[in-house]
Biopython code that builds the backbone (N, CA, C, O; Angstrom):
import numpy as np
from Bio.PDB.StructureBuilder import StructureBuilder

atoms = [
    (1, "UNK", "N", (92.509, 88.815, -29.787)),
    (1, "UNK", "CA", (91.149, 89.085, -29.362)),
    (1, "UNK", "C", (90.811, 90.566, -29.522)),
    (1, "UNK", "O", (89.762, 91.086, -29.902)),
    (2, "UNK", "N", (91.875, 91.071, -29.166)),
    (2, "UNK", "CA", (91.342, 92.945, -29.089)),
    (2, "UNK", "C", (91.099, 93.735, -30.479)),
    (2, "UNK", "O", (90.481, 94.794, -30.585)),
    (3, "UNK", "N", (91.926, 92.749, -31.889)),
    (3, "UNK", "CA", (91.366, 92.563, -32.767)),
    (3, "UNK", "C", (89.901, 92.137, -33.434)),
    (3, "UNK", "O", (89.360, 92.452, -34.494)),
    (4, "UNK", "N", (89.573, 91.422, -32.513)),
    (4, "UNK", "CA", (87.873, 90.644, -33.164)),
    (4, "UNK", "C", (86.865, 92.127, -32.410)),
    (4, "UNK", "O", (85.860, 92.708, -32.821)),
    (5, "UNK", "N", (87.546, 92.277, -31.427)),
    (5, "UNK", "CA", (86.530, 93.249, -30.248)),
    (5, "UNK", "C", (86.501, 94.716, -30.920)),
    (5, "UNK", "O", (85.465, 95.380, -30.908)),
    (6, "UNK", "N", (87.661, 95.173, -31.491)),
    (6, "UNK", "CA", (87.671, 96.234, -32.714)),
    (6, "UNK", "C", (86.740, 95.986, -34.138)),
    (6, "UNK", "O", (85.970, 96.837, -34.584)),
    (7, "UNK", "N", (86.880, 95.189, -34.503)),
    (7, "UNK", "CA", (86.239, 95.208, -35.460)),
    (7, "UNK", "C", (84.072, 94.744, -35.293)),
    (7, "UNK", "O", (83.257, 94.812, -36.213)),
    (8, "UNK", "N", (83.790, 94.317, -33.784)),
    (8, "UNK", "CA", (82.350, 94.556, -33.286)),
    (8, "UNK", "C", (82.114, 96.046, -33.247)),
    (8, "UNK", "O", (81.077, 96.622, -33.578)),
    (9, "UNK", "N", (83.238, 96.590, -32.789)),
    (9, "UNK", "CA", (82.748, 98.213, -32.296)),
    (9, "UNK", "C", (82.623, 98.627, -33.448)),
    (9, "UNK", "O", (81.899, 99.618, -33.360)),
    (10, "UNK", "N", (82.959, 98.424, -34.722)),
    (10, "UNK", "CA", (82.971, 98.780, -35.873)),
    (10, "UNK", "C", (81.480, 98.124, -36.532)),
    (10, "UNK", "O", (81.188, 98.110, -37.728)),
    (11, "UNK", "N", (80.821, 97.707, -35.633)),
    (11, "UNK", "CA", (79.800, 97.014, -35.984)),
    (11, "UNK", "C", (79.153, 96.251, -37.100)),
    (11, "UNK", "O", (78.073, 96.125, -37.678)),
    (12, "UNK", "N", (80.769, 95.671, -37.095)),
    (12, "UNK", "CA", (80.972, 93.721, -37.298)),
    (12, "UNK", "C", (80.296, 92.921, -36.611)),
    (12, "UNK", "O", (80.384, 92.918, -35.384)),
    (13, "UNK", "N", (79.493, 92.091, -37.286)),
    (13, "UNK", "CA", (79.317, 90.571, -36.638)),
    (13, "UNK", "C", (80.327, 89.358, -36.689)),
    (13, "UNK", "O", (80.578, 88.856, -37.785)),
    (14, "UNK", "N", (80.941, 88.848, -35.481)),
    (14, "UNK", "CA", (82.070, 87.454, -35.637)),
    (14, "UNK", "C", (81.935, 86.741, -35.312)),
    (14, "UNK", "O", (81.900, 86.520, -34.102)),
    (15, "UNK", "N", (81.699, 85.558, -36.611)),
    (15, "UNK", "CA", (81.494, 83.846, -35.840)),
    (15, "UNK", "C", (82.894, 83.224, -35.321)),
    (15, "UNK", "O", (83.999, 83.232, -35.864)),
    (16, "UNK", "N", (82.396, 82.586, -33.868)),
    (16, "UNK", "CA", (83.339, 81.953, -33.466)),
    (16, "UNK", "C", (83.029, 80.611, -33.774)),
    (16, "UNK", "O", (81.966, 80.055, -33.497)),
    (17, "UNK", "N", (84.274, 79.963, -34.526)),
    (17, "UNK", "CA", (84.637, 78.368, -34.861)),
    (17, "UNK", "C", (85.081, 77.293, -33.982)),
    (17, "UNK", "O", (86.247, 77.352, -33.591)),
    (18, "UNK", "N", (84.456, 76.461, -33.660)),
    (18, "UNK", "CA", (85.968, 75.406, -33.278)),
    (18, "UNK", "C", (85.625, 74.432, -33.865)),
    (18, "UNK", "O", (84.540, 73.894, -34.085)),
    (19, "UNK", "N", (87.216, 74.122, -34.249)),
    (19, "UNK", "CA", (87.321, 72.815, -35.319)),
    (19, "UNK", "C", (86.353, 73.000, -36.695)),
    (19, "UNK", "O", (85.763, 72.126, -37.330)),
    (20, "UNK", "N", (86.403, 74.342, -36.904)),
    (20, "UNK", "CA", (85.859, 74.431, -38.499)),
    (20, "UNK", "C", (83.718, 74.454, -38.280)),
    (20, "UNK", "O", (82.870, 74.671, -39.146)),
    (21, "UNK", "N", (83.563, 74.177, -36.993)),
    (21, "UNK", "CA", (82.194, 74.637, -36.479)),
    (21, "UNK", "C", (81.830, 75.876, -35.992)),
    (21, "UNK", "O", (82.666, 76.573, -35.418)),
    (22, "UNK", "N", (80.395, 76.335, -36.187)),
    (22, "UNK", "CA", (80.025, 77.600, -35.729)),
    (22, "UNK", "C", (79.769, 77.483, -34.239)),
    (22, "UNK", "O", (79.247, 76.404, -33.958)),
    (23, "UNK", "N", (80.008, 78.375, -33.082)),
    (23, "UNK", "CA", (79.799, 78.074, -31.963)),
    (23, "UNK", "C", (78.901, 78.600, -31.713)),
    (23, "UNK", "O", (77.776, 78.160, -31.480)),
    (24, "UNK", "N", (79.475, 80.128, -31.737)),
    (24, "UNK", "CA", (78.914, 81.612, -31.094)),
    (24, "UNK", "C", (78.913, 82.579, -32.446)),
    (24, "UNK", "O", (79.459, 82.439, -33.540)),
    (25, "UNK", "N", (77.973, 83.727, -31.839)),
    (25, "UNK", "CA", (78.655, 85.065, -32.430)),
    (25, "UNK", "C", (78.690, 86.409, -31.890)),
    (25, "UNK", "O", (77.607, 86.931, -31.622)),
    (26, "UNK", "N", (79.643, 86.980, -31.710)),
    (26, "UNK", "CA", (80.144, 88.368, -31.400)),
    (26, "UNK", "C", (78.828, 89.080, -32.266)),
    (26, "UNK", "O", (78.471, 88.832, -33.417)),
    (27, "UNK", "N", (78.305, 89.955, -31.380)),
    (27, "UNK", "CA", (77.636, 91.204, -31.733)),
    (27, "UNK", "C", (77.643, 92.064, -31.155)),
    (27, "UNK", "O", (77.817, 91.956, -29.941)),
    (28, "UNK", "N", (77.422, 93.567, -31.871)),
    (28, "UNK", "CA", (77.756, 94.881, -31.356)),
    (28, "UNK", "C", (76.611, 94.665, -30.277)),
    (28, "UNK", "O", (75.546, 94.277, -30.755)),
    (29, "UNK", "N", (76.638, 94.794, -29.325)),
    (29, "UNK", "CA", (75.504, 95.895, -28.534)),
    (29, "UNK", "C", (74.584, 97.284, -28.626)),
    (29, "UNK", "O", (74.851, 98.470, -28.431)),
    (30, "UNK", "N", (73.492, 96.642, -28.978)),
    (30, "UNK", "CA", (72.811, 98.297, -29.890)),
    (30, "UNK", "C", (72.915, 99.342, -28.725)),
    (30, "UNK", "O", (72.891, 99.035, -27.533)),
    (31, "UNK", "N", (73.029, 100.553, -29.196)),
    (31, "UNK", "CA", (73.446, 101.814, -28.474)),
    (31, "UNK", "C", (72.410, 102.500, -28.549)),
    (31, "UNK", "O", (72.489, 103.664, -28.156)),
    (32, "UNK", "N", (71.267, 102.053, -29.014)),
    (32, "UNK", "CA", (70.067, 103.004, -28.322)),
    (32, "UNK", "C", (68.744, 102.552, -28.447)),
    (32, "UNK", "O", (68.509, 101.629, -29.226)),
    (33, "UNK", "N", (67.877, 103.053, -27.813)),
    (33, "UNK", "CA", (66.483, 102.396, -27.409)),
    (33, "UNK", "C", (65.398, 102.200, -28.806)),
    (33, "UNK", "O", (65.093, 102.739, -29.870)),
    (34, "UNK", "N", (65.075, 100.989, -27.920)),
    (34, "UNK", "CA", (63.640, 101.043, -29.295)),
    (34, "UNK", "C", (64.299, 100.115, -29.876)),
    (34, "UNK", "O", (65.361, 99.624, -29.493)),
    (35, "UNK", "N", (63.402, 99.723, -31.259)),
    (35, "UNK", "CA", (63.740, 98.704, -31.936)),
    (35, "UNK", "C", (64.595, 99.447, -32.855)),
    (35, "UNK", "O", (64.502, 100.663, -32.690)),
    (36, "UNK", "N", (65.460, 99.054, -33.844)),
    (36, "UNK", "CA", (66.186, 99.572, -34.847)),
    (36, "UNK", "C", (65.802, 98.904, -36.096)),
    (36, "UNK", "O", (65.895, 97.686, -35.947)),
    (37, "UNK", "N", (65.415, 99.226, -37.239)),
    (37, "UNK", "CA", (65.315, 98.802, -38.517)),
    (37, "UNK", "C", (66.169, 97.752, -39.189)),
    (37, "UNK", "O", (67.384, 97.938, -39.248)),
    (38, "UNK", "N", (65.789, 96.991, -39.545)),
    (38, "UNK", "CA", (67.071, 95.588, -39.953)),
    (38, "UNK", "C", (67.968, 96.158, -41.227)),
    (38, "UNK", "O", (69.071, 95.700, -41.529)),
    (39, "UNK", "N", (67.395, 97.082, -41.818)),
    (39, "UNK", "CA", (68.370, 97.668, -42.815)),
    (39, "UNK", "C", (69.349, 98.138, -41.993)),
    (39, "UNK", "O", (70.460, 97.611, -41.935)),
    (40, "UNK", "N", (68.998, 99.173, -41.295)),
    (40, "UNK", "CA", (70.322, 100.213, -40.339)),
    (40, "UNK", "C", (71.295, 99.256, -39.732)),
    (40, "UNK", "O", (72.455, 99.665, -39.770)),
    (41, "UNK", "N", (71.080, 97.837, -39.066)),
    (41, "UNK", "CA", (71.429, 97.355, -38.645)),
    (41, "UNK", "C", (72.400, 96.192, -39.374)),
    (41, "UNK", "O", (73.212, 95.602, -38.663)),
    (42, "UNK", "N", (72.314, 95.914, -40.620)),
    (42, "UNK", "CA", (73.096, 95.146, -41.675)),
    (42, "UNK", "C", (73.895, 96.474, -42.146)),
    (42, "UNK", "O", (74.994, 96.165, -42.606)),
    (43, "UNK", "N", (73.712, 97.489, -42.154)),
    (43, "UNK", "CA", (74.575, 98.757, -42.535)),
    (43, "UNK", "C", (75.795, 98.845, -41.653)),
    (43, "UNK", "O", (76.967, 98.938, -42.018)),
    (44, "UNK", "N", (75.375, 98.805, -40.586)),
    (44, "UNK", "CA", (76.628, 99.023, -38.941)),
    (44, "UNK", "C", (77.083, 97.886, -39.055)),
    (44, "UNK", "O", (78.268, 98.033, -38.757)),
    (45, "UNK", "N", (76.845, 96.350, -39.402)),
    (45, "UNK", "CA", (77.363, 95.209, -39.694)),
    (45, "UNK", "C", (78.205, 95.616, -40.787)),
    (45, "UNK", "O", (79.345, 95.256, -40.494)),
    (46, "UNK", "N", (78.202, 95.909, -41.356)),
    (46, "UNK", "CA", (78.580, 96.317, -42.353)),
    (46, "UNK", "C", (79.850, 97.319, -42.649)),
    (46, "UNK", "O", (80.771, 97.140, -43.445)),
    (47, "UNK", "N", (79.658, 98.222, -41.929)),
    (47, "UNK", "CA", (80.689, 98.901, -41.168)),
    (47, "UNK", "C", (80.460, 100.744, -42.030)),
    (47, "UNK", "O", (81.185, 101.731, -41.907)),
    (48, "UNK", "N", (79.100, 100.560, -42.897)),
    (48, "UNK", "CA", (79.078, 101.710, -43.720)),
    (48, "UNK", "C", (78.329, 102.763, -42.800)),
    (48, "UNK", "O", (77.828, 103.760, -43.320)),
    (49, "UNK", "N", (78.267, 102.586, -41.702)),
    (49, "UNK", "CA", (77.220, 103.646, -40.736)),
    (49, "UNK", "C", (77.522, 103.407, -39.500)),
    (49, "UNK", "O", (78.076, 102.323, -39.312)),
    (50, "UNK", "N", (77.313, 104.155, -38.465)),
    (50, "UNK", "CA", (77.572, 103.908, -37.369)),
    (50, "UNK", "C", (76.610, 104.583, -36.642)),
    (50, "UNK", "O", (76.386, 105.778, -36.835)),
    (51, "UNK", "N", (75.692, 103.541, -35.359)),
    (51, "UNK", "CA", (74.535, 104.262, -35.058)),
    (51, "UNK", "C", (74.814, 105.609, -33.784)),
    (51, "UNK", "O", (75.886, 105.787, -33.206)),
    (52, "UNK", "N", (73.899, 106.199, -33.635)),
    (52, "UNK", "CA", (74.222, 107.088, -32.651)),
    (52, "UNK", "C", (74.281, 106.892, -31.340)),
    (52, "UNK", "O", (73.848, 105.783, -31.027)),
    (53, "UNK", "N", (74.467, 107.220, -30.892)),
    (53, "UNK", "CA", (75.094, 106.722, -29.222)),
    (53, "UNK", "C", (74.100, 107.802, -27.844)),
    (53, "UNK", "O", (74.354, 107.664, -26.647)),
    (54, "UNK", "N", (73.210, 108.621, -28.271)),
    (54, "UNK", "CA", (72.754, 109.256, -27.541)),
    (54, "UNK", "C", (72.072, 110.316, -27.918)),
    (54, "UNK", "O", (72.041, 110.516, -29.132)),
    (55, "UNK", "N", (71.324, 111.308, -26.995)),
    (55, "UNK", "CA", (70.649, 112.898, -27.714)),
    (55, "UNK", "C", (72.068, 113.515, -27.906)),
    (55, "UNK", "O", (73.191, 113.371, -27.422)),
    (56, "UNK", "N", (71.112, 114.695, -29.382)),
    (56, "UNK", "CA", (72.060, 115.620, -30.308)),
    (56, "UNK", "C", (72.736, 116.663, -28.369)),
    (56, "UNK", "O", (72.435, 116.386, -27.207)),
    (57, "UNK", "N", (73.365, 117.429, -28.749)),
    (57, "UNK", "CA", (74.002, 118.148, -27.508)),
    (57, "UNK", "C", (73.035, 119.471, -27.559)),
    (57, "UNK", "O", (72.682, 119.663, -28.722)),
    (58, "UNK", "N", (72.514, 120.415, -26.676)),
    (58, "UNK", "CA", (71.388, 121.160, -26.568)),
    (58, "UNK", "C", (72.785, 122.493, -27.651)),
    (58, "UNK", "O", (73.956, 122.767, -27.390)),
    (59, "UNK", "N", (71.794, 123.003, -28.901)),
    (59, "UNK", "CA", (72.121, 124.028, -29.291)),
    (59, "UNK", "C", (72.846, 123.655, -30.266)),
    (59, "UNK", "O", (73.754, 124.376, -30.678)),
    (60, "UNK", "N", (72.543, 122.347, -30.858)),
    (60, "UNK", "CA", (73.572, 121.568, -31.642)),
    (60, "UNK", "C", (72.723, 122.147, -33.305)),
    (60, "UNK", "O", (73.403, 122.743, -34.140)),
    (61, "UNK", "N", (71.703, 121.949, -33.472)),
    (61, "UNK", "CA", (71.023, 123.244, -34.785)),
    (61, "UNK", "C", (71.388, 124.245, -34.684)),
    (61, "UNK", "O", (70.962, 124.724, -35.735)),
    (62, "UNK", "N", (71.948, 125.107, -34.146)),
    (62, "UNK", "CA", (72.845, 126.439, -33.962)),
    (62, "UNK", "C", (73.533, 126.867, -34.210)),
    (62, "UNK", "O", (73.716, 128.051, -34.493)),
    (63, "UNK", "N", (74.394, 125.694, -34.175)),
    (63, "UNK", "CA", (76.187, 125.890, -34.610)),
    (63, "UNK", "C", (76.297, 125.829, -35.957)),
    (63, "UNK", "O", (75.663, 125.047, -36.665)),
    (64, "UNK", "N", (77.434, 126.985, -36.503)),
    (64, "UNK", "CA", (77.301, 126.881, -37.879)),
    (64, "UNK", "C", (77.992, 125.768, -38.759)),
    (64, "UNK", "O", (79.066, 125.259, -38.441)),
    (65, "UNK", "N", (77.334, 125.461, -39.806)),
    (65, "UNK", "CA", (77.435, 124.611, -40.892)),
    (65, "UNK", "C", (79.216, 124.549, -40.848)),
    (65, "UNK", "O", (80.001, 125.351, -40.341)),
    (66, "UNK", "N", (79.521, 123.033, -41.726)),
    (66, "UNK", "CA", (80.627, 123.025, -42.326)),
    (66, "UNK", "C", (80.669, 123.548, -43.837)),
    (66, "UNK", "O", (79.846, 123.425, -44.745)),
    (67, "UNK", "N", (81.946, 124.189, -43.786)),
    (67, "UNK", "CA", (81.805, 125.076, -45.315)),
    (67, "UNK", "C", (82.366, 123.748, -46.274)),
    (67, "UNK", "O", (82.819, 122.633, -46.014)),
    (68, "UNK", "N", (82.130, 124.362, -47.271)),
    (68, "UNK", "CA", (82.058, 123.011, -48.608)),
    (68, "UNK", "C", (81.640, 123.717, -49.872)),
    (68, "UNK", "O", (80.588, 123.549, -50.488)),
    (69, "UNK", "N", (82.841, 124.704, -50.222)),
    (69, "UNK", "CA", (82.553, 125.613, -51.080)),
    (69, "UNK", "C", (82.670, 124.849, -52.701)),
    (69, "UNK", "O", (82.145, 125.263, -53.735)),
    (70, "UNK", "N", (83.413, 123.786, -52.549)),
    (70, "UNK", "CA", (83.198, 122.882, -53.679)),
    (70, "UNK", "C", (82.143, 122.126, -54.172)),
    (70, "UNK", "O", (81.888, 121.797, -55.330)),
    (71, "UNK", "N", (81.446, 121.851, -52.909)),
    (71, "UNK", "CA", (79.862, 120.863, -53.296)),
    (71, "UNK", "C", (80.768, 119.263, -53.068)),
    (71, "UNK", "O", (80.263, 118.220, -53.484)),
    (72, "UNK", "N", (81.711, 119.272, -52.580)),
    (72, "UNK", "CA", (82.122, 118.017, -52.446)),
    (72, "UNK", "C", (81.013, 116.735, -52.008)),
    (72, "UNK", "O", (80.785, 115.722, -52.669)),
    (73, "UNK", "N", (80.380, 117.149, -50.610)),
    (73, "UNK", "CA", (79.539, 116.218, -49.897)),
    (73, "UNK", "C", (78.775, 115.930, -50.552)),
    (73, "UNK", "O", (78.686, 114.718, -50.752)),
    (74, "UNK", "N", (77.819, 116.820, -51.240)),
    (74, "UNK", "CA", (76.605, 116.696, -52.335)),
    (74, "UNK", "C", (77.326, 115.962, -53.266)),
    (74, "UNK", "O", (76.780, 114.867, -53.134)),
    (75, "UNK", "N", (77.964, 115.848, -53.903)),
    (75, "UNK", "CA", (78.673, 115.439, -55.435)),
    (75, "UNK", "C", (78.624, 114.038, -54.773)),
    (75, "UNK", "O", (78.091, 113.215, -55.517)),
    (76, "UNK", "N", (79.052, 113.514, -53.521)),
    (76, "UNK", "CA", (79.222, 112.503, -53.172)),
    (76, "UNK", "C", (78.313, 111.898, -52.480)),
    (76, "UNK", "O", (78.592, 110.721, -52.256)),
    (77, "UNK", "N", (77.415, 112.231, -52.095)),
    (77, "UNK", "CA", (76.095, 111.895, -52.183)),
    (77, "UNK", "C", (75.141, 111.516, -53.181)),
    (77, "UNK", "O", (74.369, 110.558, -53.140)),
    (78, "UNK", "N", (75.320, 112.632, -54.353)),
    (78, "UNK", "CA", (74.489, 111.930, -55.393)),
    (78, "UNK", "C", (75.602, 110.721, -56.220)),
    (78, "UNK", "O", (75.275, 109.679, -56.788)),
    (79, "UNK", "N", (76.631, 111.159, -56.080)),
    (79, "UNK", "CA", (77.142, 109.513, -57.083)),
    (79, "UNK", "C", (77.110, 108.174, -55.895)),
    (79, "UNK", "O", (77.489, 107.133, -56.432)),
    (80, "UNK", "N", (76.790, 108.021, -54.619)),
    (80, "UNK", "CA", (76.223, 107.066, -53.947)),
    (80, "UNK", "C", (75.032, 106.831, -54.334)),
    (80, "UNK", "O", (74.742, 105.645, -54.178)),
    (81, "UNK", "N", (73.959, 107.650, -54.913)),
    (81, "UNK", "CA", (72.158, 107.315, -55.273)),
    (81, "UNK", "C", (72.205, 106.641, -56.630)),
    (81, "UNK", "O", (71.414, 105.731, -56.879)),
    (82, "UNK", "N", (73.358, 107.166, -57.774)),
    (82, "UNK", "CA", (73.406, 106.942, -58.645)),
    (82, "UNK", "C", (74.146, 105.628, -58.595)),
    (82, "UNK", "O", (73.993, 105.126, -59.709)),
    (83, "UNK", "N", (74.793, 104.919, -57.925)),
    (83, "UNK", "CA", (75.420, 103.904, -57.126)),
    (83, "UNK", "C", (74.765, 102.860, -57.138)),
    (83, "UNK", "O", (75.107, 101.727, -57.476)),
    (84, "UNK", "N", (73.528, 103.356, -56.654)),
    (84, "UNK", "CA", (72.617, 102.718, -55.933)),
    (84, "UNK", "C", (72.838, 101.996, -54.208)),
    (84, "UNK", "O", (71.817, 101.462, -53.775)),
    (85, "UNK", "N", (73.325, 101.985, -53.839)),
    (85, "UNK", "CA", (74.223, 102.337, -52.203)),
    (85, "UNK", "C", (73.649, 103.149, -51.460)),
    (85, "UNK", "O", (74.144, 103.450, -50.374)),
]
sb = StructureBuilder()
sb.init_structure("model")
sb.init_model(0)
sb.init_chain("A")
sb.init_seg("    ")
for serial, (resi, resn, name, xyz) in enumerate(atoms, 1):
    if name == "N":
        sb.init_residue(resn, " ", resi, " ")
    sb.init_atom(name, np.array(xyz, "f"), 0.0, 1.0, " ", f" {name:<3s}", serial, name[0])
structure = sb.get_structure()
């Protein structure tokens, strides 16, 4: 079980079976207010995003950047667009 319950927090959806029937299904619990977009939400199903859990921390635009003197993130960003992903 603590297996199926790991992989919701990972925001998996899990059908439960019996005897080869659908019963139920395990879903994450959305973590924040308002409605959420059905894209964002097949994304966290998905397991490629994970939504946010609360406000940014006060002074959080402040703090300095991560360095990335290679362009790694960007490089990998645009071959996800080029992806189409």
């Amino acid at each position: 079980m603590s297996e199926f319950l790991a992989r919701v927090k990972a925001g998996e959806e899990i059908v439960v079976t019996e005897r080869g029937k659908p019963v139920a299904r395990i879903i994450p619990i959305s973590r924040t207010v308002g409605a959420i977009p059905e894209r964002l939400k097949e994304l966290e199903r998905s397991g490629l995003i994970r939504l946010g859990s609360g406000k940014l921390p006060k002074g959080f635009w402040k703090l300095p950047r991560p360095d990335d003197p290679k362009g790694l993130v960007v490089n990998a960003l645009l071959q996800e667009r080029e992806e189409g992903r």
